[in-house]
TORKOL-4160 file (C-alpha; in steps of 0.2 Angstrom, whole numbers, padded with zeros to 4 digits, m for minus):
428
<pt num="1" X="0304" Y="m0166" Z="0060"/>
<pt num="2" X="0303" Y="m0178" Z="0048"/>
<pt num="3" X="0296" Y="m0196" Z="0051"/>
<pt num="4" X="0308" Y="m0213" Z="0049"/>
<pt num="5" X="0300" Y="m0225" Z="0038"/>
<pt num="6" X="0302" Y="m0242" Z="0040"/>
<pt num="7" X="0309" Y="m0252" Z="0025"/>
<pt num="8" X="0291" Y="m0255" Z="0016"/>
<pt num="9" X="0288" Y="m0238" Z="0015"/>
<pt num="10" X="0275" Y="m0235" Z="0027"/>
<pt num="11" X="0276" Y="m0222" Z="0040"/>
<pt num="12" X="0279" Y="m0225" Z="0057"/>
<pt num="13" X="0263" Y="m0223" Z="0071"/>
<pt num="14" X="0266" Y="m0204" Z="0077"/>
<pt num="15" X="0261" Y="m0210" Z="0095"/>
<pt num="16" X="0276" Y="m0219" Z="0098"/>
<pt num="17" X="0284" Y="m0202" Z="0101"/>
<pt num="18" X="0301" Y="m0210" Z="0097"/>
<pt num="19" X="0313" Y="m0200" Z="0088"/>
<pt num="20" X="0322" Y="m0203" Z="0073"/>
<pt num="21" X="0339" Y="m0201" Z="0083"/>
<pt num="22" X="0335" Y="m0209" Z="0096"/>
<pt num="23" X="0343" Y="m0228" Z="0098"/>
<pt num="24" X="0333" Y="m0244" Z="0097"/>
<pt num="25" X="0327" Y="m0250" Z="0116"/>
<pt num="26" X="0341" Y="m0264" Z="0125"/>
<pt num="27" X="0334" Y="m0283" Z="0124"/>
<pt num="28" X="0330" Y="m0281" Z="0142"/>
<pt num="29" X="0316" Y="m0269" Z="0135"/>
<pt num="30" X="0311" Y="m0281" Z="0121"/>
<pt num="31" X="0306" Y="m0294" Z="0132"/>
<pt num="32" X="0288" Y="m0286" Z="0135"/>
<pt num="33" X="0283" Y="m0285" Z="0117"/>
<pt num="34" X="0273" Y="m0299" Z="0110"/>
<pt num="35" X="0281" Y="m0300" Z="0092"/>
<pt num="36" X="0280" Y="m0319" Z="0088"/>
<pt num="37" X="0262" Y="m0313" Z="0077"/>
<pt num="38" X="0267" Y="m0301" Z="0070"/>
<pt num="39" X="0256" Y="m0288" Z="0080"/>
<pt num="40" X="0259" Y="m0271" Z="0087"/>
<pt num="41" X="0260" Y="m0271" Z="0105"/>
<pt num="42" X="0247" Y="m0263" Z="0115"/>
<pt num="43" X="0241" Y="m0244" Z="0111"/>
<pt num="44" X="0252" Y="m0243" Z="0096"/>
<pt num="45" X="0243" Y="m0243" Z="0079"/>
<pt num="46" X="0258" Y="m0253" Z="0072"/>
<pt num="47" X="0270" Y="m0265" Z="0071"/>
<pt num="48" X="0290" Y="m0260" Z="0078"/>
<pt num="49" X="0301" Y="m0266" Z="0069"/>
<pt num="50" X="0316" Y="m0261" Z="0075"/>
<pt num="51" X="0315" Y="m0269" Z="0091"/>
<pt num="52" X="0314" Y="m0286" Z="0082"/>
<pt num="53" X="0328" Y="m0283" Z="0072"/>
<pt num="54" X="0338" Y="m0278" Z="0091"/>
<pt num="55" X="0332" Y="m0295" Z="0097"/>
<pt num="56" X="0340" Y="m0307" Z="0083"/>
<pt num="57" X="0356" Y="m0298" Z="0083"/>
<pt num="58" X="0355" Y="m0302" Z="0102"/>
<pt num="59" X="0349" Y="m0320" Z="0098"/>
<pt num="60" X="0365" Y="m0322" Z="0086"/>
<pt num="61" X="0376" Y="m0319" Z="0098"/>
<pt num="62" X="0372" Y="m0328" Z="0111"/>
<pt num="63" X="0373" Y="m0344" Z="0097"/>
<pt num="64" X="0391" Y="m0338" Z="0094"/>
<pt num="65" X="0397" Y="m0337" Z="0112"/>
<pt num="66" X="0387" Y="m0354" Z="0116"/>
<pt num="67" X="0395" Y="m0362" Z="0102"/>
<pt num="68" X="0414" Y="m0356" Z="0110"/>
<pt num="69" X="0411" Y="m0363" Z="0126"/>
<pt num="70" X="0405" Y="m0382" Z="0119"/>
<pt num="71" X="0419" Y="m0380" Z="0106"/>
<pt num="72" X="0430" Y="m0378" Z="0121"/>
<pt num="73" X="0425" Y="m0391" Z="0132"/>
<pt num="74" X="0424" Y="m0405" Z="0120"/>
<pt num="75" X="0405" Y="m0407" Z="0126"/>
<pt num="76" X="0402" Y="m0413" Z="0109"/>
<pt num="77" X="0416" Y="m0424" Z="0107"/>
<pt num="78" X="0428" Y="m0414" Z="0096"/>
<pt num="79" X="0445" Y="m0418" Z="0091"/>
<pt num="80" X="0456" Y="m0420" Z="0107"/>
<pt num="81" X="0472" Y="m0417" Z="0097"/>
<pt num="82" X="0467" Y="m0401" Z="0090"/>
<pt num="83" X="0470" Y="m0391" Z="0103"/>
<pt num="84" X="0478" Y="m0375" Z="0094"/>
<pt num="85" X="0459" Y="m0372" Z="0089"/>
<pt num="86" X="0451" Y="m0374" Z="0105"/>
<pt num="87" X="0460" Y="m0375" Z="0120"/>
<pt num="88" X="0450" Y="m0388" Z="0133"/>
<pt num="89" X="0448" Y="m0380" Z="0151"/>
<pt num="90" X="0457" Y="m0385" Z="0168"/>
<pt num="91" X="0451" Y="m0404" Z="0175"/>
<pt num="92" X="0443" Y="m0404" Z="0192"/>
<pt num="93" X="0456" Y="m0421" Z="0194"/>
<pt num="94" X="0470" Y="m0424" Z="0189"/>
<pt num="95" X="0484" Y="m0442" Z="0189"/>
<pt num="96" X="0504" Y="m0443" Z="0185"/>
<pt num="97" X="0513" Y="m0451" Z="0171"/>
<pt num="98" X="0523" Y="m0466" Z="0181"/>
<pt num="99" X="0534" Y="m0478" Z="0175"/>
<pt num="100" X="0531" Y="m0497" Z="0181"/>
<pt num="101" X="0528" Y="m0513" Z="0176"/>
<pt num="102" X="0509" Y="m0518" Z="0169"/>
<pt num="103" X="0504" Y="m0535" Z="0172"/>
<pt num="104" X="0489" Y="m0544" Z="0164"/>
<pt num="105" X="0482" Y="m0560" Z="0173"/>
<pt num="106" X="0472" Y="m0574" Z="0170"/>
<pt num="107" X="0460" Y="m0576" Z="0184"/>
<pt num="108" X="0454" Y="m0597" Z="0187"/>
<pt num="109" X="0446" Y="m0604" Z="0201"/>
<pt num="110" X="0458" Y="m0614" Z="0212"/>
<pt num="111" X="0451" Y="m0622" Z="0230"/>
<pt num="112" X="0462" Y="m0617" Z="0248"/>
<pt num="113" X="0462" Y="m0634" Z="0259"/>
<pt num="114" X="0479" Y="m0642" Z="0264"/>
<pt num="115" X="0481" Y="m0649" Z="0248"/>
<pt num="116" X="0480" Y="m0669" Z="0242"/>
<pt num="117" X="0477" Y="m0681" Z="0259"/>
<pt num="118" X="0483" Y="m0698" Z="0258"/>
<pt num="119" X="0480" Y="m0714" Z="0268"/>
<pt num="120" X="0490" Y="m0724" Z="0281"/>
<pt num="121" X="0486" Y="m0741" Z="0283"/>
<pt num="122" X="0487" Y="m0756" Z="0294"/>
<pt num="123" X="0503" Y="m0767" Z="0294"/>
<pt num="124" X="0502" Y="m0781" Z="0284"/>
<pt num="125" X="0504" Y="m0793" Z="0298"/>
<pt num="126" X="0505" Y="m0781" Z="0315"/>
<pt num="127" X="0521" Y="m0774" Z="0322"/>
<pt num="128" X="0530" Y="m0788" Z="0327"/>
<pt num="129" X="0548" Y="m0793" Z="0320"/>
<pt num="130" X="0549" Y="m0795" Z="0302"/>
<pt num="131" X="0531" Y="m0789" Z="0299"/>
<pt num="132" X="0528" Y="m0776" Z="0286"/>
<pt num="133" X="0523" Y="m0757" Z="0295"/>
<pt num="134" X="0508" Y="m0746" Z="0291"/>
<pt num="135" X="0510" Y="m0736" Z="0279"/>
<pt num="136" X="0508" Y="m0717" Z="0270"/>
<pt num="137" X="0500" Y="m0720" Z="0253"/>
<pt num="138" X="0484" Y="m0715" Z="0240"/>
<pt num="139" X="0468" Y="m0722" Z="0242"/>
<pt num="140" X="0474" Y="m0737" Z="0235"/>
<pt num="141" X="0489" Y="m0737" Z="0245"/>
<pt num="142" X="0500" Y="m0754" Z="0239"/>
<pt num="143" X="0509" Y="m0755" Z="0254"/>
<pt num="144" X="0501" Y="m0772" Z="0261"/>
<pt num="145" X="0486" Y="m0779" Z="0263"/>
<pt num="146" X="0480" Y="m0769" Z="0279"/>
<pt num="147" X="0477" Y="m0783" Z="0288"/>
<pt num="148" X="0486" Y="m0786" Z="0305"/>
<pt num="149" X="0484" Y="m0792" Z="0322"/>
<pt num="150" X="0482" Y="m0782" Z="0337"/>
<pt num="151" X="0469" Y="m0770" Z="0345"/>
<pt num="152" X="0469" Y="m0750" Z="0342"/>
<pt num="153" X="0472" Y="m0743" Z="0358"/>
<pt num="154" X="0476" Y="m0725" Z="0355"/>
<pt num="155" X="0470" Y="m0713" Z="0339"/>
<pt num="156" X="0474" Y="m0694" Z="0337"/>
<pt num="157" X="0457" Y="m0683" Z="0334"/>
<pt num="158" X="0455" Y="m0673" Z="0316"/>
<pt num="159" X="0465" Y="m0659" Z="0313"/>
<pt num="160" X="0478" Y="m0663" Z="0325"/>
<pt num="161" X="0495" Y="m0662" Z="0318"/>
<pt num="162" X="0509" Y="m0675" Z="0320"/>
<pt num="163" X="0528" Y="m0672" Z="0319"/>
<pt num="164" X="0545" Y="m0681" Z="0317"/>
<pt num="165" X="0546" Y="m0696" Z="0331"/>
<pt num="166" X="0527" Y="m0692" Z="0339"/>
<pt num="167" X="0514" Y="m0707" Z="0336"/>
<pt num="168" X="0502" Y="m0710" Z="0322"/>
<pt num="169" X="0493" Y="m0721" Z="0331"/>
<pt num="170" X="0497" Y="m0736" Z="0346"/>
<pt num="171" X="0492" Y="m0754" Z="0347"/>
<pt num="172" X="0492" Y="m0766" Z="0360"/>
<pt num="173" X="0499" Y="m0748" Z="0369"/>
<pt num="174" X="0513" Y="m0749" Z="0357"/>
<pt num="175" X="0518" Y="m0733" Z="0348"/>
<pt num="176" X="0518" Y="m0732" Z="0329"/>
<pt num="177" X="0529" Y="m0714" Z="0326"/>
<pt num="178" X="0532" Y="m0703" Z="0310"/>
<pt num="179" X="0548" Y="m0704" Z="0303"/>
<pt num="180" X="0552" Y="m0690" Z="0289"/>
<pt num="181" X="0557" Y="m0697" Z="0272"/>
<pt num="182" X="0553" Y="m0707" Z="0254"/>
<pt num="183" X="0558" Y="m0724" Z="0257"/>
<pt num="184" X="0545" Y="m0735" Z="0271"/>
<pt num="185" X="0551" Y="m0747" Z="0283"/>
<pt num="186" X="0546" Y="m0762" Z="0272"/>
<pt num="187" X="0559" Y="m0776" Z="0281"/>
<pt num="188" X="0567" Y="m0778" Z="0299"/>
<pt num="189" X="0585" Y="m0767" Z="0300"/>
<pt num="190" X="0598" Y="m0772" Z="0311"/>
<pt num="191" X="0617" Y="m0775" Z="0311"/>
<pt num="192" X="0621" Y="m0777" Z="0294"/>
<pt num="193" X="0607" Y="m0772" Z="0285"/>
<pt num="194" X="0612" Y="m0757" Z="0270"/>
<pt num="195" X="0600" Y="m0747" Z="0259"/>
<pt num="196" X="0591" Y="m0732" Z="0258"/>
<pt num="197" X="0579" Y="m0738" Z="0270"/>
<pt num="198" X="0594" Y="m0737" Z="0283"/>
<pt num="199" X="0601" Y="m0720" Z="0278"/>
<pt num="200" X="0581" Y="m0713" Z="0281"/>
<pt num="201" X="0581" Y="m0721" Z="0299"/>
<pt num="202" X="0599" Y="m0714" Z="0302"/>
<pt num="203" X="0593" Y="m0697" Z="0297"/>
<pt num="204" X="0579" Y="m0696" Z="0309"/>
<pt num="205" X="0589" Y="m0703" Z="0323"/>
<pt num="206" X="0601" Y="m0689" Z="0322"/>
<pt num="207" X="0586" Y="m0674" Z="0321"/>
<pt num="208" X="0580" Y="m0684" Z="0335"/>
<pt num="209" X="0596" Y="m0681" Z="0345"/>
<pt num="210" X="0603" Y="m0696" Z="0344"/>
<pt num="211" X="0621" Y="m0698" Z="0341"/>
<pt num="212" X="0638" Y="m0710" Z="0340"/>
<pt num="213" X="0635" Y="m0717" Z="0324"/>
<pt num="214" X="0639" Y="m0711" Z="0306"/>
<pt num="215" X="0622" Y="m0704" Z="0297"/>
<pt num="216" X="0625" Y="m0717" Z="0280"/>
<pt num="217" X="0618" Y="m0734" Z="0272"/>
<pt num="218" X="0627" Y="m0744" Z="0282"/>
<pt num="219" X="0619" Y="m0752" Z="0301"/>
<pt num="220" X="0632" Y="m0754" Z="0312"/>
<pt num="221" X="0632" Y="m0758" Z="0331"/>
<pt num="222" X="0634" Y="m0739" Z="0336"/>
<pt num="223" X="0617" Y="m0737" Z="0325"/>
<pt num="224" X="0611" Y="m0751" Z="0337"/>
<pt num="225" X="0615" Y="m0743" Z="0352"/>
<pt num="226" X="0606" Y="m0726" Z="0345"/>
<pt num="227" X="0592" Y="m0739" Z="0341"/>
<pt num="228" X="0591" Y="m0744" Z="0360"/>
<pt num="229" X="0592" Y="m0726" Z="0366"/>
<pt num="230" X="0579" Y="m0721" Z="0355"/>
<pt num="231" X="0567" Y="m0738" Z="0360"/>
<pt num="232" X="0571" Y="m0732" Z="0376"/>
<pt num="233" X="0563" Y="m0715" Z="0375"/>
<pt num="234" X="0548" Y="m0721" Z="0367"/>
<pt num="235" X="0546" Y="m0737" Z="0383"/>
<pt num="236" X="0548" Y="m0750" Z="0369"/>
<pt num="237" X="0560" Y="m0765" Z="0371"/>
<pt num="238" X="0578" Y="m0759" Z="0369"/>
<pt num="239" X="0582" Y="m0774" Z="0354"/>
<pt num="240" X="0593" Y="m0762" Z="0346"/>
<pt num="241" X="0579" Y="m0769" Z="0327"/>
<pt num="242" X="0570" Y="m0758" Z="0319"/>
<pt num="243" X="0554" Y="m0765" Z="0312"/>
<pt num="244" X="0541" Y="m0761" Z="0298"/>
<pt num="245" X="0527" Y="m0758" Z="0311"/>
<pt num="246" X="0539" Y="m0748" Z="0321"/>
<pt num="247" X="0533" Y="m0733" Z="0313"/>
<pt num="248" X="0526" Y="m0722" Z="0296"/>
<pt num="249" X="0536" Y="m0713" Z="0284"/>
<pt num="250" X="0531" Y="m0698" Z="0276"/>
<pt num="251" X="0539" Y="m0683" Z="0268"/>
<pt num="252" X="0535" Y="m0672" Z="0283"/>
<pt num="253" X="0523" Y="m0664" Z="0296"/>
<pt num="254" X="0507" Y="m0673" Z="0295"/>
<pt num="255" X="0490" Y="m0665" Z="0299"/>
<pt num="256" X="0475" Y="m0680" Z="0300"/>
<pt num="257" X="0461" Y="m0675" Z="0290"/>
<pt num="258" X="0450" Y="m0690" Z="0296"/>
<pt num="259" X="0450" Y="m0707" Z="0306"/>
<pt num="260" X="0444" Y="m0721" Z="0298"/>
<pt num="261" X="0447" Y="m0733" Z="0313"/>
<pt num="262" X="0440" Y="m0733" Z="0331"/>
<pt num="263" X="0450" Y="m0738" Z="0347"/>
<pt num="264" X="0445" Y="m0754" Z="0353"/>
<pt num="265" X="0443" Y="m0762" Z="0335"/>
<pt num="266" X="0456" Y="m0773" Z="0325"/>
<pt num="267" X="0472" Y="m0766" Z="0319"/>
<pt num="268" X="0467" Y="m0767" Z="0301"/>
<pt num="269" X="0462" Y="m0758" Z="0285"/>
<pt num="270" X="0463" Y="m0741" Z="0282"/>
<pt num="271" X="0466" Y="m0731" Z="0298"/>
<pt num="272" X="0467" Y="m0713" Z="0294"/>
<pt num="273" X="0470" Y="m0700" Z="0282"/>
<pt num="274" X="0482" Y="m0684" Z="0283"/>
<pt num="275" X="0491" Y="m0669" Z="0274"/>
<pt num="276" X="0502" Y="m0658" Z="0275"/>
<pt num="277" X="0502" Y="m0646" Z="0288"/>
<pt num="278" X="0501" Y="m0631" Z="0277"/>
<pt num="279" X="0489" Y="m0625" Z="0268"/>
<pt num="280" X="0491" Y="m0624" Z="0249"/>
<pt num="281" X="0481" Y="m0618" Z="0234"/>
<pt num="282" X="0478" Y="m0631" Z="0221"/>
<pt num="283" X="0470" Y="m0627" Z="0204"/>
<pt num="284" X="0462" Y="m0639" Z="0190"/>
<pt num="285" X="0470" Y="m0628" Z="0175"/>
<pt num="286" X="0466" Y="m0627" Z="0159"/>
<pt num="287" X="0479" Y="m0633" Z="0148"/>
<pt num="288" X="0474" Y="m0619" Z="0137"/>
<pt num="289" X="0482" Y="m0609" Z="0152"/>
<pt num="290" X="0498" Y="m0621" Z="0153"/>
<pt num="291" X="0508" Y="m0608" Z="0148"/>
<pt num="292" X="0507" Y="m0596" Z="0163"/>
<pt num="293" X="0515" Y="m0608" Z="0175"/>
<pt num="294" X="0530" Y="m0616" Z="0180"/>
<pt num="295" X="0540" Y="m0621" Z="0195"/>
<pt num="296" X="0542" Y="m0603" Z="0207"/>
<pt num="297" X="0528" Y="m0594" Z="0195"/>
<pt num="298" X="0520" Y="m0580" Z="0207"/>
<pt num="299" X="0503" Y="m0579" Z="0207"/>
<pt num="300" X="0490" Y="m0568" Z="0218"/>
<pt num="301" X="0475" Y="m0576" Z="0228"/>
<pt num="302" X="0461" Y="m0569" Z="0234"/>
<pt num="303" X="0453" Y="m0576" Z="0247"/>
<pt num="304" X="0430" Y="m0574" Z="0249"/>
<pt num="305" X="0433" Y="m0559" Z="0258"/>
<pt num="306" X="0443" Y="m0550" Z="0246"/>
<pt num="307" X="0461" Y="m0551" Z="0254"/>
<pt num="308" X="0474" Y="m0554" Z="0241"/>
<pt num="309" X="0489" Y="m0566" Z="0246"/>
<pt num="310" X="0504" Y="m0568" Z="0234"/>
<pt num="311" X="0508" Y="m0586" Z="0231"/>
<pt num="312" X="0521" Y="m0597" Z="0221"/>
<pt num="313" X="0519" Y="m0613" Z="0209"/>
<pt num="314" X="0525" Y="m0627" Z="0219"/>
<pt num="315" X="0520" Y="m0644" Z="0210"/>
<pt num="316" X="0514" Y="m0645" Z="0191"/>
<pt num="317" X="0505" Y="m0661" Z="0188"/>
<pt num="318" X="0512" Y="m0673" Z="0176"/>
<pt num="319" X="0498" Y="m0676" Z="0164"/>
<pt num="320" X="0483" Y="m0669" Z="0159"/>
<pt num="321" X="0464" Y="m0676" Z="0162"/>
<pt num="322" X="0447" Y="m0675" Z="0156"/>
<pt num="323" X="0435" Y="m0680" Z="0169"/>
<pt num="324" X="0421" Y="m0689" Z="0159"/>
<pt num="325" X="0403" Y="m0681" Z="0156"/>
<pt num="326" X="0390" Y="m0682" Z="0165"/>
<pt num="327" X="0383" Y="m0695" Z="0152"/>
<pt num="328" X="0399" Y="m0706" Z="0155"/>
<pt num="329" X="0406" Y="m0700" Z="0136"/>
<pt num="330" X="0424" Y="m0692" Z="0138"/>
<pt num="331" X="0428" Y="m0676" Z="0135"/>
<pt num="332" X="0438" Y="m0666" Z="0123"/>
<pt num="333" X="0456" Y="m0664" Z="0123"/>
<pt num="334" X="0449" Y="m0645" Z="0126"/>
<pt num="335" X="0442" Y="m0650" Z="0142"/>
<pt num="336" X="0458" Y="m0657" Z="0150"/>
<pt num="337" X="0467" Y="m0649" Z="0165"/>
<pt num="338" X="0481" Y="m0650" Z="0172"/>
<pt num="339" X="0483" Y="m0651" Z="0192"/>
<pt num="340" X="0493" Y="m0637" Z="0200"/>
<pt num="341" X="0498" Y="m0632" Z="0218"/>
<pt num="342" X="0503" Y="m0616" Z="0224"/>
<pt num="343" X="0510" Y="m0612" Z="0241"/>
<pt num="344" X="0505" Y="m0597" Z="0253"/>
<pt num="345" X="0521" Y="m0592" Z="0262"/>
<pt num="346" X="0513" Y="m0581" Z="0275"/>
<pt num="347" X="0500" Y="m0590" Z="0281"/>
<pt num="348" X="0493" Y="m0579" Z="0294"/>
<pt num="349" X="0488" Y="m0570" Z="0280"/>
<pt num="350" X="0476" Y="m0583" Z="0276"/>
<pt num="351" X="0466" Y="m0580" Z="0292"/>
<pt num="352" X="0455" Y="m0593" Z="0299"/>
<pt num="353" X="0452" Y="m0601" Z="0281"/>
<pt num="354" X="0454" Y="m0620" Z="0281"/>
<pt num="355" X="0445" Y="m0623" Z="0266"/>
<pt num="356" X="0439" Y="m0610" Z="0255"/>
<pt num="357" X="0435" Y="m0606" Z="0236"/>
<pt num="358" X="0448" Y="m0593" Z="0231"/>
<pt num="359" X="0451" Y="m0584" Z="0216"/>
<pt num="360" X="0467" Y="m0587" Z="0209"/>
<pt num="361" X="0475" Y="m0575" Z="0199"/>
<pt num="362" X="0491" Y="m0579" Z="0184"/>
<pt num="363" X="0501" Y="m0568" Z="0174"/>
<pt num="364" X="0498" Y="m0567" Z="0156"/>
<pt num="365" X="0506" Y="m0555" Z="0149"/>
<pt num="366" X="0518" Y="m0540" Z="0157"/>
<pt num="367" X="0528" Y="m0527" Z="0151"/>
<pt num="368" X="0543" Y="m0517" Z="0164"/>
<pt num="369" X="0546" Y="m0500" Z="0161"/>
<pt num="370" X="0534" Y="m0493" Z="0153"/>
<pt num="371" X="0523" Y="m0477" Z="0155"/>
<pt num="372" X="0506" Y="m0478" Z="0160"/>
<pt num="373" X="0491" Y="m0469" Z="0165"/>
<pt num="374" X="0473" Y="m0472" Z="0173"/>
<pt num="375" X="0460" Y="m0479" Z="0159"/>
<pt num="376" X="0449" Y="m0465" Z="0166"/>
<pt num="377" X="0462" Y="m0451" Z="0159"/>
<pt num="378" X="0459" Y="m0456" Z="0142"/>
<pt num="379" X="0447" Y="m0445" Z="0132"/>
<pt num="380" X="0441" Y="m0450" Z="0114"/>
<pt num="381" X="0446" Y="m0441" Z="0098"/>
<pt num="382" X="0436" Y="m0436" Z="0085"/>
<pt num="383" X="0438" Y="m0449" Z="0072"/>
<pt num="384" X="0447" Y="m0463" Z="0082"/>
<pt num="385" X="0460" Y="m0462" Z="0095"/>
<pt num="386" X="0463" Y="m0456" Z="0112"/>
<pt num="387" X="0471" Y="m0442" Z="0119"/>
<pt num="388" X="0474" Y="m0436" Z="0139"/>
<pt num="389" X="0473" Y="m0420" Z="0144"/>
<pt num="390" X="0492" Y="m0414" Z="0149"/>
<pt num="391" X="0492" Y="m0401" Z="0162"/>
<pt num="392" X="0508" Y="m0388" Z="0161"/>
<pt num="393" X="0512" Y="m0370" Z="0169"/>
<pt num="394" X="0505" Y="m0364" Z="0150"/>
<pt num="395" X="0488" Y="m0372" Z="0152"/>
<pt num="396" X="0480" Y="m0388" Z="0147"/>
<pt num="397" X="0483" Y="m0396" Z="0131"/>
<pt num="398" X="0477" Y="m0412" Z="0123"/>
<pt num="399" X="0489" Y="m0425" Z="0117"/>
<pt num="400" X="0487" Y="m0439" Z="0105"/>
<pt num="401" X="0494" Y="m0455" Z="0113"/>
<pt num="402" X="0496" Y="m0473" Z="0107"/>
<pt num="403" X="0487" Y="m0486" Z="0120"/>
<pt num="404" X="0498" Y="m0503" Z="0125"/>
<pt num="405" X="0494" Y="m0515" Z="0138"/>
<pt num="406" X="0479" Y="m0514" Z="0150"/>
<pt num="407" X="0480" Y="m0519" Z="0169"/>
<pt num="408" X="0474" Y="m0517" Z="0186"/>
<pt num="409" X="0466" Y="m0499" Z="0180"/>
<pt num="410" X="0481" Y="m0493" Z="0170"/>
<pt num="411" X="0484" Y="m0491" Z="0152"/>
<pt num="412" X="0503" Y="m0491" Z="0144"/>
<pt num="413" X="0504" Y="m0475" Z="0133"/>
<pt num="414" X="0517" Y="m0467" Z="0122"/>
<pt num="415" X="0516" Y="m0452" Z="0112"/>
<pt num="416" X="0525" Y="m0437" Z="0106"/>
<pt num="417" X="0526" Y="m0425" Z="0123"/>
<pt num="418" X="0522" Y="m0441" Z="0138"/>
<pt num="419" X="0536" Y="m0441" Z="0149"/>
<pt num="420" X="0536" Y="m0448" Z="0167"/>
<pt num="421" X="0529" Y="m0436" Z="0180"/>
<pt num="422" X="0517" Y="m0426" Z="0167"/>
<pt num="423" X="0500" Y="m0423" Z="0176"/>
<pt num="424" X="0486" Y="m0425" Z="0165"/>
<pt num="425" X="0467" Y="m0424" Z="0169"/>
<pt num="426" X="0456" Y="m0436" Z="0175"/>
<pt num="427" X="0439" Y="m0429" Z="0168"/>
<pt num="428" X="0424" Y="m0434" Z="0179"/>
């Protein structure tokens, strides 16, 4: 039998008992040969080469195959539009192409309370025929002096709220009462007498209940009569008059905020202040964001425990400020905001919030109709771009798509093959 050489010529150790036919040992074997010096492995006069050669092949392999599978799951980062060349494999999650609208907002700080309170004030000269009432003004209210005569004999508590024909307050154990409207009682009305100022008292005597009399500008004796009836109800003289300190006109339900007076003192100064009895949203907006609103603008608040309400622009201020500095310099023009109030139509869904910081949230920018996807579907392309993995019955394939508007953890995408309803991966 003759010997195999190895390739430099020298023949092989006759111990190893190996011959020439016989095929070189599995990797499995290799495994216990110490090659990495070079030497022959123990009881063996010198080095086998063949098992080395067996090894690398092996080794070779194994790069190719490992090379496959990064190839094919994009480990690397390769081109997510070349999927003819390597297809990428099945996503453990997967989302929907749907069509809807994106919307991008603006988020400001706004404050929830029940919105701007304003001040009534003693009668000019207490509530006696011809004296000028209290009145529903600022904190600089010009609706008289607020110096009158009489004693305060009867003050509502904070928060309670006062309606159309309840009292504001009593004096001398005479009841001031709220009348709805925009024009005050600012002289005595009785037969005679035309103006706005009797069209608002003939308007509340009729939600009052009141009747016989035509609801105009003109005061005539039937408006007397539903004058007496109405004095009546409230244990007043029945003079068939109206006077100013009769009562206070505001635009509607009033909630009192605070009492500046005390029963006991003088009927005069600033009594009390009030508000609405809703509550609102108001907003110092940056007339950089003047733009997002205008009367009936939605916008979604959310309140410090995270509930989300949807509300609507209801006043727009009519100028813009810039409160000074704290060193007393004035601002920028940059600095200016513009006062803005939105109204909650479902208040229960502000819970037990009075007053709160909230969030409020304005649309920017928004687009109807168009195709969108979860930001976390997109996958990075090789060389710029974005792709997403489209899932079909023939496997999964990755398509190049052109990104639009961002919103609420959706992206607007368009592309050759994106249709509504096409599931695509959501990679982990």
């Amino acid at each position: 039998m003759t010997s195999e050489r190895p390739a430099d010529g020298t023949p092989s150790d006759a111990s190893d008992g190996v011959p020439s036919h016989t095929p070189p040992a599995p990797a499995a074997d290799v495994s216990s040969t110490d090659i990495s010096s070079g030497g022959s492995p123990e009881g063996h006069g010198g080095p086998r080469r063949r098992p080395l050669r067996a090894s690398l092949i092996t080794l070779a392999a194994l790069t190719v195959v490992a090379a496959g599978g990064i190839g094919a799951t994009g480990v690397l980062g390769g081109d997510g539009g070349e999927s003819a060349e390597a297809a990428p494999s099945s996503p453990a999650k997967s989302a929907t192409v749907e069509k809807t609208t994106l919307t991008r907002g603006e988020t400001v700080d706004g404050a929830l309370g029940y919105g701007e309170a304003t001040t009534v004030r003693a009668p000019a000269t207490g509530g006696g025929s011809g004296a000028r009432g209290a009145t529903a003004g600022g904190a600089d209210s010009d609706g008289g002096t607020g110096t009158g005569t009489g004693t305060l004999t009867w003050l509502p508590d904070v928060g309670d709220e006062i309606e159309r024909g309840e009292s504001v307050y009593s004096a001398d154990e005479r009841k001031s009462v709220l009348l709805y409207g925009s024009t005050p009682l600012y002289r005595t009305l009785d037969v005679g007498s035309e103006g706005k100022d009797v069209l608002m008292l003939e308007r509340n005597l009729a939600a009052l209940g009141h009747t016989g009399f035509t609801v105009d500008e003109e005061y005539t004796g039937s408006t007397a009569d539903a004058v007496r009836a109405w004095q009546e109800d409230l244990g007043r003289e029945e003079t068939g008059e109206v006077t100013p300190g009769d009562a206070v006109v505001a635009s509607g339900a009033r909630r009192v905020s605070d009492v500046g007076a005390a029963r006991g003192a003088a009927l005069s100064g600033d009594i009390l202040t009030w508000t609405g009895t809703g509550r609102v949203v108001t907003v110092d907006l940056e007339v950089r964001f003047e733009g997002f609103v205008k009367d009936g603008t939605k916008a979604t608040v959310t309140l410090p425990d995270g509930t989300a309400v949807t509300a609507k622009v209801t006043d727009i201020g009519a100028a813009a400020t810039a409160a000074p500095s704290d060193g007393g310099e004035d601002k920028s023009a940059e600095d200016a905001t513009l006062p803005v109030e939105l109204t909650v139509k479902d208040q229960k869904k502000l819970g037990r919030y009075q007053a709160a910081p909230v969030d409020v949230t304005l649309a920017a920018e928004s687009r109807a109709d168009v195709l969108a996807v979860p930001v976390s579907a997109l996958i990075a392309r090789q060389g710029g771009g974005y792709a997403v993995q489209a899932i079909t019955d023939d496997g999964v394939e990755n398509i190049p798509v052109e990104l639009g508007l961002f919103a609420d953890g959706l992206v607007e995408v368009s592309g050759s093959g994106i249709t509504e309803g096409l599931r695509v991966g959501v990679p982990e």
